[in-house]
C-alpha positions as CSV (number, residue, x, y, z in Angstrom):
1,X,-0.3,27.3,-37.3
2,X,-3.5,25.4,-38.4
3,X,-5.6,22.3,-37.6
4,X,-3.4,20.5,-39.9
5,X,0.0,21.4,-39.5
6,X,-1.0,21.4,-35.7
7,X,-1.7,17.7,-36.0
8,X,1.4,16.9,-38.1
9,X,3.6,18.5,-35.6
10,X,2.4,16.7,-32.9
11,X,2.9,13.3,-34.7
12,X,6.5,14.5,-35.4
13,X,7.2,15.3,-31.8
14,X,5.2,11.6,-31.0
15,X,7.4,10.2,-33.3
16,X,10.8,11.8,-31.8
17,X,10.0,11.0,-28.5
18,X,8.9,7.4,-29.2
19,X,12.8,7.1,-31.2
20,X,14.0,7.8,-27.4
21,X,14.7,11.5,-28.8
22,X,13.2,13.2,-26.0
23,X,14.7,16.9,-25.9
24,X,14.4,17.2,-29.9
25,X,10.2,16.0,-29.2
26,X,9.9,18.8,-26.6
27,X,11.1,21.6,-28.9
28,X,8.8,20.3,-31.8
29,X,5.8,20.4,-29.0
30,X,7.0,23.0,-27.8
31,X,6.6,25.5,-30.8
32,X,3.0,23.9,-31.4
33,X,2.1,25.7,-27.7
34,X,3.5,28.6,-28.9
35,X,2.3,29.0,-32.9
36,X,-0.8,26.6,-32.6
37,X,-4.1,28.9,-32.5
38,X,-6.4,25.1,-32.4
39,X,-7.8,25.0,-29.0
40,X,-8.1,21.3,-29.4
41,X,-4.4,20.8,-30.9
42,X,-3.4,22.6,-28.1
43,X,-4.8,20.9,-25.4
44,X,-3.5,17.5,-27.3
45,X,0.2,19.0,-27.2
46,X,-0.1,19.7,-23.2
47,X,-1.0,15.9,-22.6
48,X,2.2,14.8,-24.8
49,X,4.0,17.4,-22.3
50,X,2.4,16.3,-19.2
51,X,2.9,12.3,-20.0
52,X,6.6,13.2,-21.2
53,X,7.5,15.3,-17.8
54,X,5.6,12.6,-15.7
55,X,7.9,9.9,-17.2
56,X,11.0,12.1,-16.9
57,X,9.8,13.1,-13.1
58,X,9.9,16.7,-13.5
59,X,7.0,16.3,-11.6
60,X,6.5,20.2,-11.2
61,X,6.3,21.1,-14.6
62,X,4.1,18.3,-15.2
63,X,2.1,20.3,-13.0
64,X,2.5,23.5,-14.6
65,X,1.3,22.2,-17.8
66,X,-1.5,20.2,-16.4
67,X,-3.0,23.7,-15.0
68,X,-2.5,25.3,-18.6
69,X,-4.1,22.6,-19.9
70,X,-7.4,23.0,-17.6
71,X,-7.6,26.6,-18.9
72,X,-7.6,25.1,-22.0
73,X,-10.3,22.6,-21.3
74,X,-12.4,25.2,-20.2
75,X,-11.8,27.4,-23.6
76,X,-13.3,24.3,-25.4
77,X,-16.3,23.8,-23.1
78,X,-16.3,20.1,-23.5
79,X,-16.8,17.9,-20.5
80,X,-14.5,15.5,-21.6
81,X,-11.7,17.7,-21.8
82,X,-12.3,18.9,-18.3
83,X,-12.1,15.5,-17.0
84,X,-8.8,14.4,-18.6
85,X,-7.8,17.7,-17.5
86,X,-8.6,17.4,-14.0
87,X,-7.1,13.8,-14.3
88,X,-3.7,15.3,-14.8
89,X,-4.0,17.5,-12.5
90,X,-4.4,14.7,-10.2
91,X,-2.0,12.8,-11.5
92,X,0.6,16.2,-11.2
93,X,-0.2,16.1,-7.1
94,X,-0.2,12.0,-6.5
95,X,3.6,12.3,-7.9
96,X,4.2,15.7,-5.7
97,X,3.1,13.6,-3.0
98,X,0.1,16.0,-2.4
99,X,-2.3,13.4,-1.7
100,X,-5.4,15.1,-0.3
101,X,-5.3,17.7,-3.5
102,X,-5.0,14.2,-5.4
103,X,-8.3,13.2,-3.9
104,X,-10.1,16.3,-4.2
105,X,-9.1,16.4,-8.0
106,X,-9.9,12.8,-8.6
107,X,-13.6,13.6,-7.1
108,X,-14.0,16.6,-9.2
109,X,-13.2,14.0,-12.3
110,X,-15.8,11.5,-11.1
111,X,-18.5,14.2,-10.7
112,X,-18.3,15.2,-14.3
113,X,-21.4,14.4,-16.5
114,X,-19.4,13.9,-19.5
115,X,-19.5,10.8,-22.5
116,X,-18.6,7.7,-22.8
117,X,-15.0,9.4,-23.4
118,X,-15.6,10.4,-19.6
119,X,-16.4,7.2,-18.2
120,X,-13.3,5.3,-19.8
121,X,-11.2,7.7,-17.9
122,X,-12.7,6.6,-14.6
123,X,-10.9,3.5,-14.4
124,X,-7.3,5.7,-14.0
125,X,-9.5,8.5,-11.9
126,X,-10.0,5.4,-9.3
127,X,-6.4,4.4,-9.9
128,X,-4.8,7.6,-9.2
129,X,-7.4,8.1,-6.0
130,X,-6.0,4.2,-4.7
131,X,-2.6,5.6,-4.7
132,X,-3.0,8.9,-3.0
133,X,-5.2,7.0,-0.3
134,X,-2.2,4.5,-0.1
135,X,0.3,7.1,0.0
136,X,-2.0,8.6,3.4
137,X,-2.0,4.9,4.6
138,X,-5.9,4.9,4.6
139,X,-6.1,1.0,3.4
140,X,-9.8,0.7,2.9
141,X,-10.4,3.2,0.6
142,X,-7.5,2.4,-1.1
143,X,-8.1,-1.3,-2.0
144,X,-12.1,-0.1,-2.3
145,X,-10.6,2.5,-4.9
146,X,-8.1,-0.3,-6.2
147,X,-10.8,-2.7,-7.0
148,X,-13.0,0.0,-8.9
149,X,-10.1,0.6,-11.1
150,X,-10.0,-3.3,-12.2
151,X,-13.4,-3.4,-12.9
152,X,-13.6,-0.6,-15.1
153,X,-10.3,-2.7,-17.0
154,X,-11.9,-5.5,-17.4
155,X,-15.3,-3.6,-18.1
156,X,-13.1,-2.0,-20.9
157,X,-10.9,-4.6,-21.7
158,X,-7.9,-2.5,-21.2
159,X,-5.1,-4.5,-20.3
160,X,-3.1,-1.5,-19.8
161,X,-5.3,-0.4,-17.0
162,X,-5.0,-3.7,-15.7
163,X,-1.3,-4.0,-15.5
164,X,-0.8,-0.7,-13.6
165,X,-3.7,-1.6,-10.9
166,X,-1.8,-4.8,-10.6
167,X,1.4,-3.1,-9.8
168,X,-0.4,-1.0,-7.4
169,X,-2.2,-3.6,-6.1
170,X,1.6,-5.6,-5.5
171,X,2.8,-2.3,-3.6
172,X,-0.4,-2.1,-1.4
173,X,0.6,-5.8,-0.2
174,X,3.9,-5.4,0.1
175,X,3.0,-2.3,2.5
176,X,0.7,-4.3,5.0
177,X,3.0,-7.8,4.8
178,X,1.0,-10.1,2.3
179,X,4.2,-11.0,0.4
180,X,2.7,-13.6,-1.5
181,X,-0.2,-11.1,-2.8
182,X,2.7,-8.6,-3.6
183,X,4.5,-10.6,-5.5
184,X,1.4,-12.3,-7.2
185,X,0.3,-9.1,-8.5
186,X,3.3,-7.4,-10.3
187,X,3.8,-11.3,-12.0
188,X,0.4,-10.8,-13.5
189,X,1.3,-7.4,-14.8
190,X,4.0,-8.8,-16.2
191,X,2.5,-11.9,-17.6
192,X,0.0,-9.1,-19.5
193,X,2.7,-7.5,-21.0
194,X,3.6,-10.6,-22.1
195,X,0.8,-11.3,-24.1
196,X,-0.6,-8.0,-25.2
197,X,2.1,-5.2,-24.5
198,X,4.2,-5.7,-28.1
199,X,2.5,-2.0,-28.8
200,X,3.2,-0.8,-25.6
201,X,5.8,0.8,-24.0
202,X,8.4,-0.9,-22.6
203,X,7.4,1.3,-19.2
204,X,4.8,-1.2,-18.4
205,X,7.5,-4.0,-18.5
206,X,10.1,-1.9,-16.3
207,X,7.5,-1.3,-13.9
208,X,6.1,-5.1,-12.9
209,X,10.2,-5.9,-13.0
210,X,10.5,-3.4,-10.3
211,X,7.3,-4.6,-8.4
212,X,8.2,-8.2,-8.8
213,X,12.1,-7.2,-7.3
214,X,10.5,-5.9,-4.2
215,X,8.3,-9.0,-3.1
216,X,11.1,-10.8,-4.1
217,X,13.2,-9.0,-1.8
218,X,11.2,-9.2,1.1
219,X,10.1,-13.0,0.7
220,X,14.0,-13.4,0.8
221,X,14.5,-14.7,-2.8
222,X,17.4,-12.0,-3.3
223,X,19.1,-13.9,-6.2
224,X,15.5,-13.4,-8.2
225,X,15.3,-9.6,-6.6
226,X,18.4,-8.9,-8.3
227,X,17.7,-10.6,-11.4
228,X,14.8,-8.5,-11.7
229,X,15.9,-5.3,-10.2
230,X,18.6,-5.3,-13.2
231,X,15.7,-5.9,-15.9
232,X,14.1,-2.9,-14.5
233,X,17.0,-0.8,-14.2
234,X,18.3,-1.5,-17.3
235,X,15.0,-0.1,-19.4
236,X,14.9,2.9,-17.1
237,X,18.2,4.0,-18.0
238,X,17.7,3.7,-22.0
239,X,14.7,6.0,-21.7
240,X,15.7,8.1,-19.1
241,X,12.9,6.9,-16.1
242,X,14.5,8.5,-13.6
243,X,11.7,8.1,-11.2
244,X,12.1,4.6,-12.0
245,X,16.0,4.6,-11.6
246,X,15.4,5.9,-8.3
247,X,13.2,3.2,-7.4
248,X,15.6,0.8,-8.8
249,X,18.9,2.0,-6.8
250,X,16.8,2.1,-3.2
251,X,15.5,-1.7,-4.2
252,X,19.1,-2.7,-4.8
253,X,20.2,-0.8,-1.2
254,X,17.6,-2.7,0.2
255,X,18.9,-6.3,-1.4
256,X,22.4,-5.1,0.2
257,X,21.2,-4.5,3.0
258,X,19.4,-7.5,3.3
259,X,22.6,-9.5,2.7
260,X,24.5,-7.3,5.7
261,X,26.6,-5.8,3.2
262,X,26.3,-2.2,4.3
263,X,28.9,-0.5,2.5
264,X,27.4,-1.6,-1.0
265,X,23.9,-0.7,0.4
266,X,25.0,3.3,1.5
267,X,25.9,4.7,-2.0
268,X,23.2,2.9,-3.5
269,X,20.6,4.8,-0.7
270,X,22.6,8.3,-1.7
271,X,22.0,7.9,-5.3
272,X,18.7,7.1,-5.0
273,X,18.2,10.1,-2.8
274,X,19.7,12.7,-5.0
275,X,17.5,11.5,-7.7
276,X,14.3,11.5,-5.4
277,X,15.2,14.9,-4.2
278,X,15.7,16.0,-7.8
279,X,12.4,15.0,-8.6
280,X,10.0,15.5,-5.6
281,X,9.4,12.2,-4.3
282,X,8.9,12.9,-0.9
283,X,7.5,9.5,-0.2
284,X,10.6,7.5,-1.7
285,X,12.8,9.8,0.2
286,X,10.9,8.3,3.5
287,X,11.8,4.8,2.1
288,X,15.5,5.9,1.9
289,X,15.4,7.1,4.6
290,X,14.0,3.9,6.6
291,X,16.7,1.7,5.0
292,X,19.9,4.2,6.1
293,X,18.4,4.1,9.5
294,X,18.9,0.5,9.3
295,X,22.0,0.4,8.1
296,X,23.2,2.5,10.6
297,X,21.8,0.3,13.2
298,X,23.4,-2.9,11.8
299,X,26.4,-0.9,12.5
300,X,25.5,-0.1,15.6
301,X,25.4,3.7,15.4
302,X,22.4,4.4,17.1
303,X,22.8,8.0,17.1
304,X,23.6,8.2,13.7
305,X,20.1,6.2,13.1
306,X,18.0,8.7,15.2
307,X,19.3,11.5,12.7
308,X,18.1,9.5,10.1
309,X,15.0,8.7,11.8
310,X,14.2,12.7,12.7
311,X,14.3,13.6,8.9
312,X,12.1,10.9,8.0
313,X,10.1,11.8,10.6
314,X,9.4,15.0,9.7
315,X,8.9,14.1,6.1
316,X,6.0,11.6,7.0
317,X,4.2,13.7,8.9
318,X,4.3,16.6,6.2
319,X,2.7,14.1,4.1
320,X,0.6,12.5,6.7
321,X,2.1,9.5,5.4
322,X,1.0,7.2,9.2
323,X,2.5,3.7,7.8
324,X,5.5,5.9,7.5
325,X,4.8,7.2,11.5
326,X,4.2,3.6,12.6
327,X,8.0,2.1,11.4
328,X,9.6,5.0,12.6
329,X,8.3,4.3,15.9
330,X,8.8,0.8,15.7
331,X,12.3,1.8,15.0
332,X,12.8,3.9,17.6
333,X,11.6,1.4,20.1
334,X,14.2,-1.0,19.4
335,X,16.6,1.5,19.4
336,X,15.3,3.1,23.4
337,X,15.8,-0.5,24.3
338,X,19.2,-0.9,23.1
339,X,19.8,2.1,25.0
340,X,18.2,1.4,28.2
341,X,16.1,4.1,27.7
342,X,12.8,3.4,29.7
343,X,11.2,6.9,28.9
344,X,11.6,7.3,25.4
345,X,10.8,3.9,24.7
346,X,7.6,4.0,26.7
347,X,7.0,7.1,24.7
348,X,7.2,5.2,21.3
349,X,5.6,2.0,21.9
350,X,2.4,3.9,22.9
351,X,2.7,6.6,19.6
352,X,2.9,3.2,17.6
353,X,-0.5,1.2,18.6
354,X,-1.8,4.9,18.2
355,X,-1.0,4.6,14.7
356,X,-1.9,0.8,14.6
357,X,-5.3,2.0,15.5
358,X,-5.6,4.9,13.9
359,X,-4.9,2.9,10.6
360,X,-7.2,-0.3,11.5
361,X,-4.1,-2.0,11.1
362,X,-5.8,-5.0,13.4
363,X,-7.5,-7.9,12.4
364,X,-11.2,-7.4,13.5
365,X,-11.4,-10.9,14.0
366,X,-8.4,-11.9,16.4
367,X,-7.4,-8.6,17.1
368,X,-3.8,-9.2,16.3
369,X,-2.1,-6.5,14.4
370,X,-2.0,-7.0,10.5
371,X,1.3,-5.4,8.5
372,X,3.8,-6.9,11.9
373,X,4.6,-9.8,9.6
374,X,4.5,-11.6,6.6
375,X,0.5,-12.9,6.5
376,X,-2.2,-13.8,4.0
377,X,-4.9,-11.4,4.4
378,X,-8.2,-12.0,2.7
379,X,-10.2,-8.7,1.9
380,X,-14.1,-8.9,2.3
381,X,-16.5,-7.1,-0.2
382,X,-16.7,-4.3,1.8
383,X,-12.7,-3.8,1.1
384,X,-11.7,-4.2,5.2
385,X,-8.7,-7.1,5.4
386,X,-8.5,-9.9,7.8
387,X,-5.9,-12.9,8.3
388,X,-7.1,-15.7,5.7
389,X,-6.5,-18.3,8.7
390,X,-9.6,-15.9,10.8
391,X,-12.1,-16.1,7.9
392,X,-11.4,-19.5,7.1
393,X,-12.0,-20.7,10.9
394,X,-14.4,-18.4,11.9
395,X,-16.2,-17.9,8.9
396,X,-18.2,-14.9,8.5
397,X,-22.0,-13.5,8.0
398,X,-20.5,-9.7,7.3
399,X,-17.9,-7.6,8.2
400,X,-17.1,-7.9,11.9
401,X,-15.4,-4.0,11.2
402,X,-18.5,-2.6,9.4
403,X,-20.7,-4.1,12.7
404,X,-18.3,-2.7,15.1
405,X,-19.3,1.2,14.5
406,X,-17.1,3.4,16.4
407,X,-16.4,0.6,19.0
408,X,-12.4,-0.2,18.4
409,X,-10.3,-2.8,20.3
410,X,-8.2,-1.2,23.3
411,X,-4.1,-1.7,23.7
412,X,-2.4,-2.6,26.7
């Protein structure tokens, strides 16, 4: 197969998959692989693969493809290539939930001396990078990484960029308790797709839907959760999302939940599992996870909650997901106390200001912990977070955190 015919069977297979004819734009891509003898038609192919597995979540042959496609890369000795390459790869691990190959992969990308081509990429290098730091709850380097990402969108005026570090952004507030920045976020996402996503795919729309249901959800607006939970839903079942599905059922467990209705909220947490397991999100599974194990204590059934509680357990700390750590113990300190358990509860309230610490989940400014409740938080050039009410009182001549060095507050 030729340069030519390599090029017109990769706009077929475009076009296929675009018409929501997924299987029938694999084959097509498919047969390029295998008859194409264009480096650089080849390497195009393994990107329509990769994107399409990513947005399937079969997240390990994503993988696979993205390591082809780095041999590949290197065939062509262009730097460019290499980065994209490496990208992917990244991109492969951060939805494996292998966060610190993420990282590694992600600095390999930004160490390239490649082209303007290169550059442009670094914008989704920083993204990817913000959500495997998030994923390790290491919040500074995530919003640091964050923030890099939005420049390089606005540097580039690509709004796509933009929408996806917003919806980011909306899950990295949501996960330390500034509802009102979560849910701010994902509404600017979707106010972008809005106004410049008519070429885009209908992805970007699913995805602030989703972001938007969750702040929603935890500011206590459940009517407008729902509302936009079903949006979401509703695209990721036409095109067959079902990473996003997943993400969709757990949010509508959650909204159950919320309401006390715990029978509604069950099946809706095993259907998201058995998709999450399906595809490899070991993080989601956590979330699941967190929600049974209240559920179960709504009920009552604190032994049925500890079970729930082990498995997430272990999951978290295969990940080294401490944000994770931190609720379990929380969790399990409520529970000892129901119980009457003075031991075990001791045991957990000191493992949790371990992880409060750990994660400089404190505001260096009051020394109150940060991510307890729902609370502005300001972040300071220098990407550390403090209550808005601490900066606004106290004012500040630099980062109290940066001037600290290795001196950290103590817990009683």
């Amino acid at each position: 197969m030729g340069q030519d015919q390599t090029k017109q069977q990769i706009e077929k297979g475009l076009h296929l998959y675009q018409s929501n004819q997924t299987e029938k734009a694999l084959r097509v891509w498919m047969r390029v692989l295998e008859k194409s003898a264009d480096p650089a038609g080849r390497f195009r192919v393994l990107g329509c693969l990769i994107t399409a597995h990513a947005e399937m979540g079969r997240y390990k042959d994503m993988l696979k493809f993205a390591v082809v496609q780095i041999d590949t890369a290197r065939e062509l000795e262009d730097p460019d290539y290499l980065t994209e390459s490496y990208l992917n790869l990244a991109r492969s691990n951060e939805k494996l939930c292998e966060f610190q190959k993420t990282i590694s992969y992600c600095k390999t990308c930004l160490n390239m001396q490649g082209t303007t081509v290169s550059l442009q990429l670094n914008g989704q290098v920083s993204l990817s990078m913000g959500n495997a730091f998030l994923g390790l709850s290491i919040f500074q380097k995530a919003l640091e990484c964050f923030e890099k990402a939005l420049r390089y969108a606005h540097n580039n005026d690509d709004k796509m960029l933009e929408c996806r570090v917003c919806c980011s952004l909306g899950n990295f507030y949501a996960q330390i308790k500034d509802y009102e920045k979560a849910l701010f976020f994902p509404c600017k996402a979707a106010e972008l797709v809005n106004d410049y996503g008519k070429g885009w795919s209908l992805k970007y729309r699913a995805m602030s839907q989703y972001h938007m249901a969750v702040a929603y959800r935890k500011l206590g607006h459940l009517a407008d959760a729902m509302d936009c939970c079903e949006e979401s839903m509703k695209i990721a079942l036409q095109h067959g999302d079902r990473p996003l599905q997943a993400l969709c059922l757990l949010c509508f467990a959650d909204i159950h939940r919320s309401r006390k209705d715990v029978q509604t909220a069950f099946p809706r947490y095993d259907s998201s599992m058995s998709i999450m397991t399906e595809i490899g999100n070991r993080l989601g599974l956590i979330q699941v996870l967190l929600g049974v194990t209240k559920c179960w204590m709504i009920q009552k059934e604190l032994d049925k909650a500890l079970e729930s509680i082990e498995k997430a357990q272990e999951l978290a700390e295969g990940l080294g997901n401490k944000l994770g750590l931190l609720k379990l113990h929380c969790l399990c300190e409520r529970i000892y106390r129901t119980k009457g358990q003075q031991r075990e509860l001791r045991d957990h309230v000191v493992k949790f200001h371990e992880c409060v610490e750990e994660m400089e989940l404190y505001c260096g400014m009051c020394g109150e912990s940060i991510g307890e409740k729902n609370n502005q938080l300001q972040a300071l050039p220098c990407s550390h977070f403090f209550h808005l009410k601490c900066l606004q009182t106290n004012g500040t001549r630099g980062c109290p955190n940066c001037r600290r060095l290795s001196v950290k507050p103590g817990y009683v």
